[in-house]
C-alpha positions as CSV (number, residue, x, y, z in Angstrom):
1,X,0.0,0.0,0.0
2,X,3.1,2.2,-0.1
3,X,5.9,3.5,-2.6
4,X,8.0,6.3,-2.7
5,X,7.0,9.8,-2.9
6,X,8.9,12.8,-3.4
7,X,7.2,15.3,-1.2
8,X,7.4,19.4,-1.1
9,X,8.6,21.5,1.4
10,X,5.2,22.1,2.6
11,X,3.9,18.7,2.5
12,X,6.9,18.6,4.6
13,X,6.1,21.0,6.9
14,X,2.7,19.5,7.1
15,X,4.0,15.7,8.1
16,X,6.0,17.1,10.6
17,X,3.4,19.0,11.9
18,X,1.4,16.0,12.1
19,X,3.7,13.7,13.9
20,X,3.4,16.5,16.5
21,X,0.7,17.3,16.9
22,X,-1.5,13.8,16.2
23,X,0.5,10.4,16.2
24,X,2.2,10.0,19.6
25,X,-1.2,10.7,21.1
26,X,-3.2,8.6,18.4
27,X,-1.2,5.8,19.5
28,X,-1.4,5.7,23.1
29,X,-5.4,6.0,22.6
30,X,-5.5,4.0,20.3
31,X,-3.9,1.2,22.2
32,X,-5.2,2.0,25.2
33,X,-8.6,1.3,24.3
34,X,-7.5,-1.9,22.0
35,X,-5.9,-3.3,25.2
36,X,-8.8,-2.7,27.3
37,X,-11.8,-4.5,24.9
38,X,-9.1,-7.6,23.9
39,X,-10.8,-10.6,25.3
40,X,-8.6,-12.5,28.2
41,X,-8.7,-15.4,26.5
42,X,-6.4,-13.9,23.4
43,X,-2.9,-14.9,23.8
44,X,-1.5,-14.9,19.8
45,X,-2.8,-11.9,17.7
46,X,-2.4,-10.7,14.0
47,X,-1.9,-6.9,13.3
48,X,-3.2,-6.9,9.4
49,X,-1.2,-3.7,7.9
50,X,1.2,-3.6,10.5
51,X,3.6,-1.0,9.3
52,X,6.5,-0.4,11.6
53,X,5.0,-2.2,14.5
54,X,4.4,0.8,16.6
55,X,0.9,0.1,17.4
56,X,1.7,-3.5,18.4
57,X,4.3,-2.8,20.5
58,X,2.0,-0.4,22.4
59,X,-0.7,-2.8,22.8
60,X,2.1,-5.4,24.0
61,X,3.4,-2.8,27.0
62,X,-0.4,-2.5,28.1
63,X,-1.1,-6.7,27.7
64,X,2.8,-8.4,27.6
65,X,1.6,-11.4,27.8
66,X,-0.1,-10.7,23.9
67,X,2.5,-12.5,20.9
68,X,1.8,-10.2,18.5
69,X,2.6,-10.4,14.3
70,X,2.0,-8.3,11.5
71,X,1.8,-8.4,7.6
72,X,1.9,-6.0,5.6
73,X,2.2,-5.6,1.8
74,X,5.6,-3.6,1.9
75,X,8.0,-4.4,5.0
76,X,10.0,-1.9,6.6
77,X,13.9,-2.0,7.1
78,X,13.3,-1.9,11.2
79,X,9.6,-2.9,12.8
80,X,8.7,-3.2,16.5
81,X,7.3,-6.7,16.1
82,X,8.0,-9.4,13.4
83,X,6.3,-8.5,9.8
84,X,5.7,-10.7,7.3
85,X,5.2,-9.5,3.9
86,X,1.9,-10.2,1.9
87,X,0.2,-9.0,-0.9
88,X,-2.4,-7.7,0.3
89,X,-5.1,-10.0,-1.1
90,X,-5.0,-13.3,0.4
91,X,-3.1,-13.7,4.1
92,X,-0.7,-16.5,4.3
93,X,-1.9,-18.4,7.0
94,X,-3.9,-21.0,7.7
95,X,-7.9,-21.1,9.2
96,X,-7.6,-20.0,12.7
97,X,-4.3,-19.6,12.7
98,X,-4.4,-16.7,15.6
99,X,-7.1,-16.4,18.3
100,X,-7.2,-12.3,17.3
101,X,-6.9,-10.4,14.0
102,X,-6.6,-6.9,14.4
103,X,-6.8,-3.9,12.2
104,X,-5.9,0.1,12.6
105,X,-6.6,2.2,9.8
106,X,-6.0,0.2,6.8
107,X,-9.2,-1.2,5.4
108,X,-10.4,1.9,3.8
109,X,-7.0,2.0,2.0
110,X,-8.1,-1.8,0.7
111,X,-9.2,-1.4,-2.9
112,X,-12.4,-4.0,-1.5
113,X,-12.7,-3.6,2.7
114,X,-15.2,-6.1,2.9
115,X,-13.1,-8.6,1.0
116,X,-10.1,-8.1,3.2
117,X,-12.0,-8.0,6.9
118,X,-13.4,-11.6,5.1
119,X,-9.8,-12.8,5.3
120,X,-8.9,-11.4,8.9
121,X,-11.8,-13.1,10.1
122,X,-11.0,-16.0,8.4
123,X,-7.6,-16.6,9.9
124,X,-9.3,-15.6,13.6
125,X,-10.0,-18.1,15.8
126,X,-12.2,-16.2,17.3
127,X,-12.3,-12.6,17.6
128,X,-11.5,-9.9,15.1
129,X,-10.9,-5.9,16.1
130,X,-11.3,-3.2,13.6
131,X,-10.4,0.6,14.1
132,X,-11.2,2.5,11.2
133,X,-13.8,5.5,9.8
134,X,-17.5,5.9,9.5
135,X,-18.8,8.0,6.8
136,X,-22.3,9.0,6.8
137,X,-22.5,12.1,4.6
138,X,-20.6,14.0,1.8
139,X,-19.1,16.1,5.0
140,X,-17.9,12.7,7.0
141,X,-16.5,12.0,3.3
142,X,-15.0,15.5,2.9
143,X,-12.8,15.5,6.0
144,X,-11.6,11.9,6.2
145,X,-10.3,12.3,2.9
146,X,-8.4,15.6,4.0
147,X,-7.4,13.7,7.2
148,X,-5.8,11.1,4.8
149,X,-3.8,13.4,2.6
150,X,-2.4,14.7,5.6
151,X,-1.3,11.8,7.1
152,X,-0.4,9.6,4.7
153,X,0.2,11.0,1.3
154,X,3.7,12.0,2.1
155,X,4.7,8.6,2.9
156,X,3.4,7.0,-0.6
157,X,0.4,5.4,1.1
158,X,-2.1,4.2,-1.7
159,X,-5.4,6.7,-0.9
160,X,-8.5,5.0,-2.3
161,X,-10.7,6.9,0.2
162,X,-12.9,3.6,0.4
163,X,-14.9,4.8,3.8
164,X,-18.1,2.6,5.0
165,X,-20.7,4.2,6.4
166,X,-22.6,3.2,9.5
167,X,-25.0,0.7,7.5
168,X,-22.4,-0.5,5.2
169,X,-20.2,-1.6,8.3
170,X,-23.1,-3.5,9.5
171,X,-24.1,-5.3,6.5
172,X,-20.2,-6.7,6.5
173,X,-20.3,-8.0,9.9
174,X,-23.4,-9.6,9.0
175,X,-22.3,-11.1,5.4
176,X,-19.1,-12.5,7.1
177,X,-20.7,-13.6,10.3
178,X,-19.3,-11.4,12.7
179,X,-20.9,-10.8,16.1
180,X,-20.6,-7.3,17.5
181,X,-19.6,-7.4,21.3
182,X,-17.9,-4.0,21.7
183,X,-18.2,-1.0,19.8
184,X,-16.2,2.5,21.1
185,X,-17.1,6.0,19.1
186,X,-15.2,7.8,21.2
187,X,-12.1,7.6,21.2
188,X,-10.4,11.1,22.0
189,X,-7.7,10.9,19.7
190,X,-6.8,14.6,19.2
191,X,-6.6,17.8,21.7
192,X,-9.2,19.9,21.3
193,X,-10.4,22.1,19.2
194,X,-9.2,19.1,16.6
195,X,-11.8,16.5,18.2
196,X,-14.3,18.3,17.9
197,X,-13.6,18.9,14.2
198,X,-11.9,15.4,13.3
199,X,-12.5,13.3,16.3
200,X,-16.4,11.8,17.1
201,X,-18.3,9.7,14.9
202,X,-15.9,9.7,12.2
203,X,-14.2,7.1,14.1
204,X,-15.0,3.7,15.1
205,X,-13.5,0.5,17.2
206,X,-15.0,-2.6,17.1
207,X,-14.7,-5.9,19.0
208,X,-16.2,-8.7,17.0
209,X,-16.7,-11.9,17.9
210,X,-17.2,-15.3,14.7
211,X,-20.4,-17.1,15.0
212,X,-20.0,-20.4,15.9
């Protein structure tokens, strides 16, 4: 989902801003509230677009006793946690390999979301985790997509803009057969006045469990 980009000054500008500003916090909450809804009975998990391991490895220092992978479809030179390359269609392992599948931001850069949470929940045992975006309106739409280009377009990340809304998230669960147990709107992610603006219900967590 990434590759090279040759980025202006004020792109820049703008990442560093944005490291800042947004990502050390974004991680700790982020984590945090992954950490607290992960279901005691999950000892071997799979972080699906794992990137550098960051987010893992902050889950791990609130759960150690977690064994945490990733995948992801271009590996970097250092990560936080092992990362095993994949290309981004099919995920090479086995039925049930891990007891969780996780995911932070990356289906909505999947070219088909649905088709992807299919194969985290496929390789779950038993419980699957999403973060990611709701969209309900051409405004929800309008901001995430600015919210992307800031964050990621500097770093080569493929931007599809492929956002579910509230109704489209709950279809999926129910065409793959995924239980809700857990779902967090809330997440506080930026300082305010940014919340307000970027935060809310344009973000979602959700603990999910397979039907049996």
């Amino acid at each position: 989902m990434s590759q090279p980009h040759n980025t202006t000054s004020s792109e820049n500008l703008a990442v560093r801003a944005h490291r800042k500003m947004i990502m050390g916090r974004r991680v700790r909450q982020i984590s945090k509230h992954i950490a607290e809804i992960i279901p005691v009975d999950v000892v071997s998990m799979l972080d699906v677009g794992a990137g550098t391991g960051e987010m893992a490895l902050a889950i791990k220092n609130h759960r150690p006793r977690l064994d945490i992978n990733g995948v992801d479809v271009y590996v970097r030179p250092k990560t936080f946690v092992p990362v095993k390359k994949y290309d981004g269609i099919k995920l090479p392992f086995a039925d049930g390999a891990f007891d969780a599948v996780m995911t932070v931001d990356v289906l909505h850069h999947c070219a088909d979301p649905v088709a992807t949470l299919e194969e985290c929940a496929r390789v779950a045992r038993r419980w699957v985790i999403i973060k990611d975006h709701v969209s309900n309106n051409s405004l929800d739409k309008a901001t995430l997509r600015f919210m992307d280009w800031v964050g990621n377009r500097a770093h080569g990340v493929v931007l599809p803009y492929n956002y579910l809304s509230s109704i489209d998230w709950e279809e999926a669960f129910d065409r793959i057969d995924l239980i809700k147990i857990n779902q967090c709107d809330r997440l506080e992610l930026y300082p305010q006045p940014l919340e307000t603006i970027f935060g809310g219900s344009l973000h979602c967590l959700y603990l999910l469990k397979k039907k049996e």
